[in-house]
C-alpha positions in Angstrom: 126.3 113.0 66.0 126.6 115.6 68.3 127.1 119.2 66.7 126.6 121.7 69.7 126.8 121.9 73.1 125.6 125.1 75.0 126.4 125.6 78.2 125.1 128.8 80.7 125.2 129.4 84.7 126.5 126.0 84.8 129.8 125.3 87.5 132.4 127.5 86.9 131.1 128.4 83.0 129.2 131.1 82.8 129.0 131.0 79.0 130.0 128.2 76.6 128.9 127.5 73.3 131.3 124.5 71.4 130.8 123.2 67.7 131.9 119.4 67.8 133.2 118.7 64.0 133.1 114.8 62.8 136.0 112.5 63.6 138.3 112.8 66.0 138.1 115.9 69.1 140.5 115.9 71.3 140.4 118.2 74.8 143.0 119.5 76.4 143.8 121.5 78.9 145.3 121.7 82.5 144.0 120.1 85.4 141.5 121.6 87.3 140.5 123.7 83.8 137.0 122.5 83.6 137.4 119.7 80.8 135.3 116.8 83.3 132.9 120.2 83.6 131.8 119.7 80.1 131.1 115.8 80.8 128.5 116.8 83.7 126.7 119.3 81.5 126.5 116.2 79.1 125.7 114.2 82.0 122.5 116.8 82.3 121.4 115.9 78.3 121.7 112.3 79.0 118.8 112.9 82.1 120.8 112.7 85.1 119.6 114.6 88.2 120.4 117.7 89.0 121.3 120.1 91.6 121.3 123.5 92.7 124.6 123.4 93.6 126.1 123.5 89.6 124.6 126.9 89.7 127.3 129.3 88.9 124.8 132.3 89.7 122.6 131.0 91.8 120.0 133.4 91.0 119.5 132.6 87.5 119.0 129.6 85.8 121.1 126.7 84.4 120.5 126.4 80.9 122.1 123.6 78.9 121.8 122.9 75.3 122.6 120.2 72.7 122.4 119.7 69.3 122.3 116.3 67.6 122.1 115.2 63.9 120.3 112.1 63.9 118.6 111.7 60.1 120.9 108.5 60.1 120.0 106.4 63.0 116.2 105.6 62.5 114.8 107.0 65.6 111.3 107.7 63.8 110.1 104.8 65.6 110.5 106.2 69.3 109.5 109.3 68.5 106.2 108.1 67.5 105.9 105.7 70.7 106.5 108.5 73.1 104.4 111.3 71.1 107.2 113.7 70.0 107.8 115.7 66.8 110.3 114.2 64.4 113.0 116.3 62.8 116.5 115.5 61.4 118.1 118.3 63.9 117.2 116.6 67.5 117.7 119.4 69.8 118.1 118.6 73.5 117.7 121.3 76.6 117.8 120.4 80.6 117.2 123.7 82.5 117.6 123.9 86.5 116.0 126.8 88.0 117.3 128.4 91.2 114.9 126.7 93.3 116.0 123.6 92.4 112.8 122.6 90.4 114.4 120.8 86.8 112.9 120.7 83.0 113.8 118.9 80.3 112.5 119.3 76.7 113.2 117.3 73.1 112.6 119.8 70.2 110.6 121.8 72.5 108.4 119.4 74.6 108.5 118.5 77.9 109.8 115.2 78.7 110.5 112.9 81.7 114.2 112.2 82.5 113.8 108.5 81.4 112.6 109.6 77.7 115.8 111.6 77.8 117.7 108.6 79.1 116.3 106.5 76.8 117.1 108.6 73.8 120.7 110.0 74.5 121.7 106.2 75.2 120.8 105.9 71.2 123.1 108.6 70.7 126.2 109.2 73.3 128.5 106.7 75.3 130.7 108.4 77.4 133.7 106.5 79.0 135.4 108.0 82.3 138.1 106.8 84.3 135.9 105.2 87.0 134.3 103.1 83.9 136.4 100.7 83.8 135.1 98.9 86.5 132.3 97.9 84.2 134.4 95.8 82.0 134.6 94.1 85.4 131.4 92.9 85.5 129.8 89.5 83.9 126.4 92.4 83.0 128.8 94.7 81.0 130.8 91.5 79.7 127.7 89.7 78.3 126.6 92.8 77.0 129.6 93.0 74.9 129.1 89.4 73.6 125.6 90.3 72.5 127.1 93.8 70.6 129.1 91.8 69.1 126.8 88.8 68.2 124.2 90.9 67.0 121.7 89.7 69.2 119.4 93.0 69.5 116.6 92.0 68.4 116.5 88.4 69.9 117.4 89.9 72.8 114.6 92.2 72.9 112.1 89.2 72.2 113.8 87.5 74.9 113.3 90.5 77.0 110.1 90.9 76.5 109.0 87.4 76.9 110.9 86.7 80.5 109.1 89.7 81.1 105.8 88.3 80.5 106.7 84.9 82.3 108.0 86.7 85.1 104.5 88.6 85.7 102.7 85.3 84.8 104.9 83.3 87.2 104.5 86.5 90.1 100.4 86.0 89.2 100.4 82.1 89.5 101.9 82.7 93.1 99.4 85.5 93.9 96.7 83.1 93.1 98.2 79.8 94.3 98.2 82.3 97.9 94.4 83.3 96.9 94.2 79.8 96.9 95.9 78.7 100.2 93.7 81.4 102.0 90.5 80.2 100.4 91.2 76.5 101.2 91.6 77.7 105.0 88.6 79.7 105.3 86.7 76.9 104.0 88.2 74.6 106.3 87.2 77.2 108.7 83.5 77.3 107.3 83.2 73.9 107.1 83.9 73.4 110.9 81.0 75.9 111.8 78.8 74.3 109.4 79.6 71.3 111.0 79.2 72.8 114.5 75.7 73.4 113.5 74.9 70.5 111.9 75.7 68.8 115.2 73.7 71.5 117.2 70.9 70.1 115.0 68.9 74.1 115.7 65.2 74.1 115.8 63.2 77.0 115.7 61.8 77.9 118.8 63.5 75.2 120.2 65.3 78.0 123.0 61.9 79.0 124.7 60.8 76.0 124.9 63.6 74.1 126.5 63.7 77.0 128.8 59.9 76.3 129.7 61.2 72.8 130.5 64.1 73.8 132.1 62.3 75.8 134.3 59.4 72.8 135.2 61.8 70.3 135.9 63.9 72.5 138.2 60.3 73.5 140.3 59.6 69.6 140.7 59.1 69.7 144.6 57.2 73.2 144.5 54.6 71.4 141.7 54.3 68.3 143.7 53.6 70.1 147.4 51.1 72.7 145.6 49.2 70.0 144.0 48.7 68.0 147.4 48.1 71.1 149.1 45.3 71.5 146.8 43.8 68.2 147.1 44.1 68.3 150.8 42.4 71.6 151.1 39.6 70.5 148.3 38.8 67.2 149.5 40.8 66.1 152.8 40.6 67.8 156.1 37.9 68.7 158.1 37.6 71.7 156.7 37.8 70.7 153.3 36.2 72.4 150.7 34.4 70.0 148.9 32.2 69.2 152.8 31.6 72.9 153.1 30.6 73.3 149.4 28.7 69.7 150.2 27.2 71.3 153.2 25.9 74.8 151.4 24.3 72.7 148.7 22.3 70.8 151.2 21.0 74.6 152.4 19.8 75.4 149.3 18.7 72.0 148.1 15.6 72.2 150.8 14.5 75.7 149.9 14.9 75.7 145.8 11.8 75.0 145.0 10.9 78.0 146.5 12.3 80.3 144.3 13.8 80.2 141.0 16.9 82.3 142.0 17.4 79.4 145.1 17.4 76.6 142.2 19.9 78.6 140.2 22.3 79.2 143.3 21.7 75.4 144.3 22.6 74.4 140.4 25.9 77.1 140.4 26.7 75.6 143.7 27.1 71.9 142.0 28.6 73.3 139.4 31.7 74.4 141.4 31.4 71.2 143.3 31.8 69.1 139.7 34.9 71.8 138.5 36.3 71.7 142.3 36.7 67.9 141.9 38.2 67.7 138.7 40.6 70.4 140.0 41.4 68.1 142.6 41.9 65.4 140.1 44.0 67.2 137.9 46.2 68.2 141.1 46.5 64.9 142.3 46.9 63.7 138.8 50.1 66.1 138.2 51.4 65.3 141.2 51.2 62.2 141.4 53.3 62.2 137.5 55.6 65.0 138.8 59.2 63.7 140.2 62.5 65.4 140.2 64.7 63.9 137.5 68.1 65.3 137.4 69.2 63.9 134.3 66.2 65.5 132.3 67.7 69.0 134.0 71.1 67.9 132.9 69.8 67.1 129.1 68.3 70.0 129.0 71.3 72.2 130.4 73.5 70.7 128.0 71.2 71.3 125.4 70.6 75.1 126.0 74.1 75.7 126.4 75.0 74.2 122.8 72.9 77.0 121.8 73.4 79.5 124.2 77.4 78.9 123.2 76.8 79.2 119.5 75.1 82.6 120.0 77.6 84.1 122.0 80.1 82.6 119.3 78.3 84.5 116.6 77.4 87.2 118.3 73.9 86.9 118.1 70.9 86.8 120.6 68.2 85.2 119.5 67.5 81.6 118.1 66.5 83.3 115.0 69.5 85.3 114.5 71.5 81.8 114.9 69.7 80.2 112.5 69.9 82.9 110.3 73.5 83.3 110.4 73.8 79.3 109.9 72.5 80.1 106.7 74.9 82.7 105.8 77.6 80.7 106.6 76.0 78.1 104.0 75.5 80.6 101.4 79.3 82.0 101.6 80.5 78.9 101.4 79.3 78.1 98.3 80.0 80.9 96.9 84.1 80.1 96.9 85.1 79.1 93.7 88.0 76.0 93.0 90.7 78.0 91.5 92.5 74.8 91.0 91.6 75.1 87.1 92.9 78.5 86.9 96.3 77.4 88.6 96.4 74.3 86.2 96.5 77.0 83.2 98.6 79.5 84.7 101.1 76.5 85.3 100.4 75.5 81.6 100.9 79.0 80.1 104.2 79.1 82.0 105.5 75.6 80.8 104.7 77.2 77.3 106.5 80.4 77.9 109.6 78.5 79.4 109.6 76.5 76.2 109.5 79.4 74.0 112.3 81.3 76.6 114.7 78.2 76.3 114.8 78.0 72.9 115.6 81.7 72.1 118.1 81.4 74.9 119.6 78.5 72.8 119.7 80.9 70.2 121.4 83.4 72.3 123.7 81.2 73.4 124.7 79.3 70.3 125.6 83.3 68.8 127.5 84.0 71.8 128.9 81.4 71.4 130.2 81.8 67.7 132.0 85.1 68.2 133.7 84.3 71.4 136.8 82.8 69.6 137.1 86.0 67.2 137.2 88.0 70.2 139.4 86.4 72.0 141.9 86.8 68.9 141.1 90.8 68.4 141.8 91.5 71.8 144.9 89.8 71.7 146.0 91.0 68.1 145.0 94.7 69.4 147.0 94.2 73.1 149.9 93.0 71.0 149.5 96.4 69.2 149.8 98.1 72.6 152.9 96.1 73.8 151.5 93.4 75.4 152.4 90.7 73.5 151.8 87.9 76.0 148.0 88.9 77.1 145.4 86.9 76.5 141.5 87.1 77.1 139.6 83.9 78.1 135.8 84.2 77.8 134.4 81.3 80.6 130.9 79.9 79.6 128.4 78.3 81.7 124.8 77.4 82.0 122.4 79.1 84.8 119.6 77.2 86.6 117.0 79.7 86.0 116.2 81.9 83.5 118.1 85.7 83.8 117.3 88.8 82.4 119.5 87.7 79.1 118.9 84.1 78.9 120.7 81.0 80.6 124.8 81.9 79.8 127.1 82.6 82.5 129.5 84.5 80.8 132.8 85.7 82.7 136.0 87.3 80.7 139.3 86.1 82.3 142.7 87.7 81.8 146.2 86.7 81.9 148.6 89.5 81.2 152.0 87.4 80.8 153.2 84.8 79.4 152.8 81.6 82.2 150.1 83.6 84.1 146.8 82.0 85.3 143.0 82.9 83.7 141.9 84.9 86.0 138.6 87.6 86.3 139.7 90.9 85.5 139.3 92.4 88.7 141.9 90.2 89.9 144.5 90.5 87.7 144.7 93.5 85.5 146.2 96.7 86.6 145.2 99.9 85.7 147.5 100.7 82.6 146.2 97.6 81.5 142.0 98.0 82.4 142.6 101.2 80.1 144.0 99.5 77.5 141.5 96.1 77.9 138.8 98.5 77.9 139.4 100.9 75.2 140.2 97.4 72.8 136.7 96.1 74.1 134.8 99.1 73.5 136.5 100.1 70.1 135.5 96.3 68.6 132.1 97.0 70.4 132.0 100.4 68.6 132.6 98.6 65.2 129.1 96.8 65.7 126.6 99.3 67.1 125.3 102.6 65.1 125.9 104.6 68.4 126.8 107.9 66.9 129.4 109.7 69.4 131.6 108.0 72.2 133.8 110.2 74.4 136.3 109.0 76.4 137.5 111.1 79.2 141.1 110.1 80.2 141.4 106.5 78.2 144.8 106.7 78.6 145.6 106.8 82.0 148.2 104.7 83.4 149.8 104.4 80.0 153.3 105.1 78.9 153.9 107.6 76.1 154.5 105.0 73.4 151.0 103.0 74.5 149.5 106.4 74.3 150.2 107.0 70.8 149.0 103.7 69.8 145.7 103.9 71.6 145.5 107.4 69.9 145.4 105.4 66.7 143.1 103.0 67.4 140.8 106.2 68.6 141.7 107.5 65.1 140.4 104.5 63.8 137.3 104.3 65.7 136.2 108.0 64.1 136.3 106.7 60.9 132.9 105.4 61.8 132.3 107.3 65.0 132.1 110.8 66.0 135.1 110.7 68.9 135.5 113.2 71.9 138.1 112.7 73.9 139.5 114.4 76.9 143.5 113.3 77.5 146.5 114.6 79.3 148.7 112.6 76.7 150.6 114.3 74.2 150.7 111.1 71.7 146.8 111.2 71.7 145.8 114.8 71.1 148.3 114.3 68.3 146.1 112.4 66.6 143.1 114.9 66.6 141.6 116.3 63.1 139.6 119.0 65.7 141.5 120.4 69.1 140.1 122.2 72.0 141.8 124.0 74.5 139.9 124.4 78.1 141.1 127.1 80.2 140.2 129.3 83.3 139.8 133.1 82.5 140.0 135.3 85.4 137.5 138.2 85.1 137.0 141.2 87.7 134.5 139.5 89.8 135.5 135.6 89.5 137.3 132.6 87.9 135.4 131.1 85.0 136.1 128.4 82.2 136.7 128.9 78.6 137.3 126.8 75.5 138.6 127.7 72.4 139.4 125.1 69.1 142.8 125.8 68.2 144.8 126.1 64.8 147.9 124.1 63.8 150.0 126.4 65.3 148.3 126.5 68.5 148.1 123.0 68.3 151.8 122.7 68.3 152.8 124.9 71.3 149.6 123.0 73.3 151.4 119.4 72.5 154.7 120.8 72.8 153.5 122.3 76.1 152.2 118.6 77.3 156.1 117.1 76.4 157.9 119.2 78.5 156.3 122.0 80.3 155.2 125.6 79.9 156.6 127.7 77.8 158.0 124.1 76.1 161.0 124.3 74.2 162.2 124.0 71.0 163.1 120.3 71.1 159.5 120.1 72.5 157.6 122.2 69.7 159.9 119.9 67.0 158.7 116.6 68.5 155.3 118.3 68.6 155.5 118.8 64.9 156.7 115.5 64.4 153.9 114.1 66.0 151.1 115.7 64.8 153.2 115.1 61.3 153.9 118.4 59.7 
């Protein structure tokens, strides 16, 4: 429960410190006193952001301070998990420099917002006029089924396993994508492979069908050399073989004569012989030499398979070709078939949807069980609050998929009259009557959780005087369990307090600040009196005051 709240440089409080008793609290004060002022300091405690802008000095520091009892709400547990000193007094501070920058500390030690979140929603619920609109929605509606069901702790296994089958089902689509992307770039691989397997590459195969190239194109110039050749060698007046013919008869007389005559006349014979194969070979090449264009268009076709693969690849050479055809060959079989792996995932998820529907069933069938007593509460409790006729209908269905809480589709429905349709609550109930709804909901609610303190601020709005007085009992009856803040306007209510605050502004020489102060009995009856009938309230006001609060 919550003992103390300490509040400094915060709005228009420059210095608050409140003791909260057990039971019942009630709040008073005029509006525009500061009363919501005290839920936002709260608000800070509970780890919602903050701004510079609360500052009532802006340049000092906001300093808020709270003090729970907790020895009876076995929070060892979390205090363990997140590494924090246990101690039966939990002490809770949120200070906001003037710079903005914000700190938070549990008994001391610095903590993130959402360890402060976390804890206070073990500890405080705090109901404001606007909150009504979550009794509105099928979240805050199945949430109240489970409170009331008791269905924590299945919930948290159910949690905890959607969880898990979520991230498997997010990782089986990652991989089935891994998978979808590997499949095309093997395609992709295959096709070159292909494309080279076709090529069919030999090395050196490049220069040499650029040697051929080269010969067959140069057909005509081979075949007129060669002739030329054999026409001066052997044809022709002139030719060279007569003239060589002619020198070696010269030499043939006289080389006898001298030794260096018989090795001229034996070189001369010698070229004669190598002239007339020479002549041979000529005639022999060109007579086998013709122009053959589809040779030079094999052989073009053939050097631009490979010329196009290069430029493909990016490559020069027929080496670098063939050694990037190997590459391609080597990556390729390096991709693994992650078909197994998909076939697990998908068998680890049919496992885990098993498991999921059957604690859903579980859910479900609990849910299920206390919708009927609910249904009769609320309608015993709105009978207590003068409306006899209105009834609560909770609709059930089935999801397609697994949520967040299982496979119900759980909607409450209203008619407030006798005659009048089902209908969501949104739809039907006013705001006298969303008060009331909600206050019924959360009191039964109450009755099943271990949540220490609830404050409402203004549950009674849009309620007559009579209403007023009987929500002020059920609030009553909720602090027999609970400790119960409440901030109200209505007279019936604060009637019903064991403690009673009074918020008020206090003008001092520089500025207009807010102050609180519990009051006695006394006090008590001139603030109630005040609320019947104005201020200074009169005597008929002060005796009904009395009455109420039942001296």
């Amino acid at each position: 429960m919550l003992r103390k709240l300490e509040i400094q440089n915060y709005a228009i409080i420059d210095k608050l410190e409140i003791d909260f008793p057990t039971g019942l609290t009630i709040i008073t004060g005029e509006t525009g006193a500061g009363k919501s002022i005290l839920l936002g300091a709260l608000g800070l405690i509970m780890g919602k952001r903050a701004d510079t802008k609360v500052l009532f000095d802006q340049e000092r520091k906001c300093f808020v301070e709270a003090t729970f009892a907790i020895a009876d709400y076995q929070l060892h547990e979390y205090f363990t998990e997140e590494g924090l000193d246990y101690d039966d007094e939990l002490i809770i501070r949120r200070e906001i420099a003037p710079g903005g920058k914000s700190r938070a500390y549990i008994n001391d030690s610095p903590v993130t917002l959402d360890i402060l979140t976390t804890l206070t929603e073990n500890l405080i619920d705090i109901h404001q006029q606007f909150d009504t609109l979550d009794i509105q929605k099928p979240v805050f509606q199945l949430r109240i089924i489970d409170a009331l069901a008791g269905n924590k702790n299945v919930l948290e296994q159910y949690s905890n396993l959607y969880k898990d089958y979520r991230q498997t089902c997010q990782k089986l689509e990652l991989l089935k994508e891994k998978n979808r992307n590997a499949q095309q770039e093997v395609e992709f691989l295959n096709f070159q492979i292909a494309e080279f397997d076709q090529a069919d590459l030999k090395p050196n195969e490049q220069d040499e069908l650029e040697m051929q190239l080269q010969k067959l194109t140069s057909a005509e110039d081979i075949i007129k050399n060669c002739s030329a050749i054999v026409q001066a060698v052997e044809e022709g007046e002139n030719a060279i073989l007569g003239q060589l013919q002619f020198i070696s008869n010269q030499f043939g007389s006289i080389k006898n004569l001298d030794k260096n005559f018989s090795d001229i006349y034996d070189r001369l014979l010698s070229v004669r012989e190598e002239l007339m194969d020479i002549s041979k070979d000529a005639s022999r090449i060109s007579d086998s030499t013709e122009y053959d264009a589809a040779a030079i268009e094999t052989t073009t076709t053939r050097l631009n398979i490979i010329n196009r693969l290069q430029k493909k690849h990016g490559v020069i050479t027929m080496d670098d070709l063939l050694k990037t055809q190997a590459e391609i060959k080597d990556k390729l079989n390096k991709f693994g078939d992650l078909t197994s792996d998909i076939e697990n995932l998908e068998l680890e998820i049919s496992k885990k949807e098993r498991s999921l529907k059957e604690l859903a069933q579980v859910l479900s069938q609990a849910r299920k069980k206390v919708i009927p007593s609910l249904e009769k509460d609320v309608h015993n409790l709105l009978t207590d609050l003068s409306m006899n006729h209105a009834y609560i209908k909770v609709q059930t269905g089935v999801l397609s998929s697994f949520s967040n809480s299982g496979l119900d589709d759980i909607s409450i429905l209203f008619a407030p009259n006798k005659g009048s349709d089902f209908l969501p609550l949104k739809d039907t109930a006013s705001g006298g009557e969303m008060s009331r709804l909600t206050l019924i909901i959360k009191s039964l609610v109450a009755g099943a959780l271990t949540l220490p303190t609830l404050i409402f601020d203004e549950i009674d709005a849009g309620v007559s005087g009579d209403i007023a007085g009987k929500m002020g009992e059920i609030l009553n009856n909720l602090a027999n369990k609970h400790q119960i803040i409440a901030i109200t306007h209505s007279p019936q209510i604060a009637a019903k307090a064991m403690s009673h605050y009074w918020v008020y502004k206090n003008d001092t020489e520089s500025r207009t600040v807010t102050a609180m102060r519990q009051l006695d009995q006394g006090e008590r009856v001139y603030e109630i009196a005040k609320m019947l009938s104005g201020n200074p309230p009169t005597e008929a006001a002060k005796a009904n005051a009395r009455e109420l609060i039942g001296q």
